[in-house]
C-alpha distance (Angstrom), angle and dihedral (degrees) to the residues before:
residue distance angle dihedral
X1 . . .
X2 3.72 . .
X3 3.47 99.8 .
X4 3.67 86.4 62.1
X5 3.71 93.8 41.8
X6 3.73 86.4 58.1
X7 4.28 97.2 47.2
X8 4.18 84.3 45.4
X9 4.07 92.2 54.7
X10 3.78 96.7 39.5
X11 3.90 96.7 -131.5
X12 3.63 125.9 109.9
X13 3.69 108.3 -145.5
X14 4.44 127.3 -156.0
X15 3.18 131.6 -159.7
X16 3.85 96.7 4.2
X17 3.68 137.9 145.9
X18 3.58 127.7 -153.2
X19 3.86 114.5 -134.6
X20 4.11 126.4 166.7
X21 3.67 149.2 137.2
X22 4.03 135.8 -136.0
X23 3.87 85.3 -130.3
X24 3.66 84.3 116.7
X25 3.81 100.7 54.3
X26 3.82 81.8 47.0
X27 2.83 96.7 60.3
X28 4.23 95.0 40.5
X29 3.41 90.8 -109.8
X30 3.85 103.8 140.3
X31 4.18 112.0 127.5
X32 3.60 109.5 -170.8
X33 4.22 111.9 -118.8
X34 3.73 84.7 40.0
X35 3.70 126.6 61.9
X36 3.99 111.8 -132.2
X37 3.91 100.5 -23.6
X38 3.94 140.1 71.4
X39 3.14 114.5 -128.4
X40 3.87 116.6 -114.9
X41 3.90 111.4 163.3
X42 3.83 141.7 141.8
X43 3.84 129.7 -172.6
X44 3.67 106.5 -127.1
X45 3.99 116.6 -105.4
X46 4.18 110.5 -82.0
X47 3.53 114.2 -126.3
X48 4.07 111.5 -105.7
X49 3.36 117.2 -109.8
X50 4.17 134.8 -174.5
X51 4.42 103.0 -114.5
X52 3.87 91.2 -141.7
X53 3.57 85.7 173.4
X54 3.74 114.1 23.5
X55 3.96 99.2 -178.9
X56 3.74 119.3 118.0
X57 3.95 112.8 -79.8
X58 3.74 96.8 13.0
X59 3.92 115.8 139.2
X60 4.07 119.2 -137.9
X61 3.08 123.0 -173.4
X62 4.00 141.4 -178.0
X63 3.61 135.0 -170.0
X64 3.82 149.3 153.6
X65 3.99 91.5 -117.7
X66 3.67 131.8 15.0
X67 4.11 121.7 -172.6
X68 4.11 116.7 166.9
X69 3.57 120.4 -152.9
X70 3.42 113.9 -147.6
X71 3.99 107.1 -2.9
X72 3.06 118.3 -150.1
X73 3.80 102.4 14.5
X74 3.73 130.5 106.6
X75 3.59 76.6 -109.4
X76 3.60 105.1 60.7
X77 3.59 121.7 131.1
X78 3.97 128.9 -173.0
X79 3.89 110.0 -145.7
X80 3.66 101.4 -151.3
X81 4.06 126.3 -167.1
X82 3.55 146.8 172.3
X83 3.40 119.8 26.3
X84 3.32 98.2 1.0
X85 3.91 127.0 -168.5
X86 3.66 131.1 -179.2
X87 3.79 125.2 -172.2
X88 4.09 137.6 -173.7
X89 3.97 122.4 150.8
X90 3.41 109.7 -62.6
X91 4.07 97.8 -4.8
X92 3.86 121.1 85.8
X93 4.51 126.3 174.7
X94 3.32 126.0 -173.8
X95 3.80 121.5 -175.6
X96 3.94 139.4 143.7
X97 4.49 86.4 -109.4
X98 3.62 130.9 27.3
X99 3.73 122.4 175.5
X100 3.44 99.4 -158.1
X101 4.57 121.7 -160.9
X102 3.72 106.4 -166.3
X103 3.93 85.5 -170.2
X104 3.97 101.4 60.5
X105 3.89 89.8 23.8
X106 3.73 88.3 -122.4
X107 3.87 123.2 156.9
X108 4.08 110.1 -169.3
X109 3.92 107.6 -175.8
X110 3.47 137.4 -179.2
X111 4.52 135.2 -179.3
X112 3.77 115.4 62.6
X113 3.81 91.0 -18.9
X114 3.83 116.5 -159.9
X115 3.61 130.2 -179.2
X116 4.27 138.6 -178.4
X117 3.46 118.7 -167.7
X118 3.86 117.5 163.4
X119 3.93 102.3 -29.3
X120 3.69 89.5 -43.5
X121 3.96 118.5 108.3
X122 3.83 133.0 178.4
X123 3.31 129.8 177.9
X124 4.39 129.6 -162.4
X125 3.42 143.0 124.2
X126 3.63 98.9 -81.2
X127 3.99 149.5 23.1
X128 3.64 162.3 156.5
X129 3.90 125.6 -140.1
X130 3.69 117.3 -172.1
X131 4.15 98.4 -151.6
X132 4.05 98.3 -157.4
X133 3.74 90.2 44.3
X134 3.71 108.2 43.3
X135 3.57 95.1 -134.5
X136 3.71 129.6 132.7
X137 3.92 138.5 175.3
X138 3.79 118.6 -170.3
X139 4.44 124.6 -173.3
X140 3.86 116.9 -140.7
X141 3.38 103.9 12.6
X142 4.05 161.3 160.8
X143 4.03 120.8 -150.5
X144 3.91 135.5 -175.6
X145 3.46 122.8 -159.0
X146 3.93 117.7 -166.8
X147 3.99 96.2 -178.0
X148 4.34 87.0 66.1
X149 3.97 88.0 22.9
X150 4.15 81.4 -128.0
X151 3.98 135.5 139.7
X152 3.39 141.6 -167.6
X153 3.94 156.3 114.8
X154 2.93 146.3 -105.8
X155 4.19 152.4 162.4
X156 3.73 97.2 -98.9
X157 4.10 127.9 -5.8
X158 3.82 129.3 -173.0
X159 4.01 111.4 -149.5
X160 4.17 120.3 -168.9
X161 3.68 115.0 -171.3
X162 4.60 95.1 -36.8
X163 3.85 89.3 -35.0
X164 3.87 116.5 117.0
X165 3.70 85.4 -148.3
X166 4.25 94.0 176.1
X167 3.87 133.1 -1.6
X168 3.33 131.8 175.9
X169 3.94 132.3 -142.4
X170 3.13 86.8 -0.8
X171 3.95 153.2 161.5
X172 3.75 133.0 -129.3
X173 3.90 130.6 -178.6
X174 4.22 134.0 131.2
X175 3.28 89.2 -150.2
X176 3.71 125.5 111.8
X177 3.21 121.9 -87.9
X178 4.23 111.2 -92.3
X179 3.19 83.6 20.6
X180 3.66 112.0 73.7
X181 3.80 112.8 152.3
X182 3.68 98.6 170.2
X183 4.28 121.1 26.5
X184 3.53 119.2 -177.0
């Protein structure tokens, strides 16, 4: 069974262990599309930011502090801090640091590190978003994902587009948070 729990949610999970109870089909609780649980959650609220530059892949980005290391270089690197906030399309981060390679298109951030990117949010102390790919990877963290109405944490995630594409140590459920009949 969990082998083709795993194929069906598109996540390959490490160093996990499956834990649960039937208190929900005690209690009739069984919603069909979701297992055991009704779904009950709510992306958190995305910090505003000003759209200089609202055509399709432009970055924006705001922060208390900006320094650039060696402008105009394939090198150069924008050191980013305090209250930090970078935006393209569909993808928003947030964090406390962002070092920032206009080159690569490479966003490494660290300090209470959030990102959204397509109805998918995590949330950890650190991460890297690749802007032209879509893909992130985030350590020590918590993630929603509305598409599969799931949550969860884990030690270290990779995200592609809204797919949770590996995590591990992690946790699994779609059921609401507090209320989490089933954890894989």
């Amino acid at each position: 069974m969990l082998p083709r729990l795993l194929l069906l949610l598109g996540v390959t999970l490490s160093g996990m262990t499956l834990s649960g109870t039937l208190a929900a089909q005690e209690r009739g609780g069984l919603v069909s599309g979701f297992g055991m649980c009704r779904p009950a959650l709510v992306l958190p609220e995305k910090p505003k930011i000003e759209i200089e530059n609202p055509e399709v892949g432009a970055t924006d980005i705001e922060a208390d502090t900006m320094e650039t290391e060696a402008p105009g270089t394939p090198e150069e690197l924008t050191v980013l801090t305090g209250d930090v906030v970078v935006s393209r399309d569909e993808q928003l981060m947030a964090a406390d640091e962002v070092r920032y390679r206009p080159n690569g298109r490479q966003v490494w951030a660290r300090g209470n590190v959030q990102l959204w990117q397509e109805g998918t949010f995590l949330g950890g102390d650190s991460g890297t978003l690749s802007l032209d790919q879509e893909h992130a990877s985030m350590e020590q963290l918590s993630f929603i994902q509305m598409q599969n109405h799931a949550h969860g944490t884990a030690r270290q995630a990779s995200l592609s587009g809204q797919e949770l594409i590996e995590a591990t140590d992690a946790t699994y459920t779609t059921c609401a948070p507090g209320e989490e009949d089933w954890v894989l």
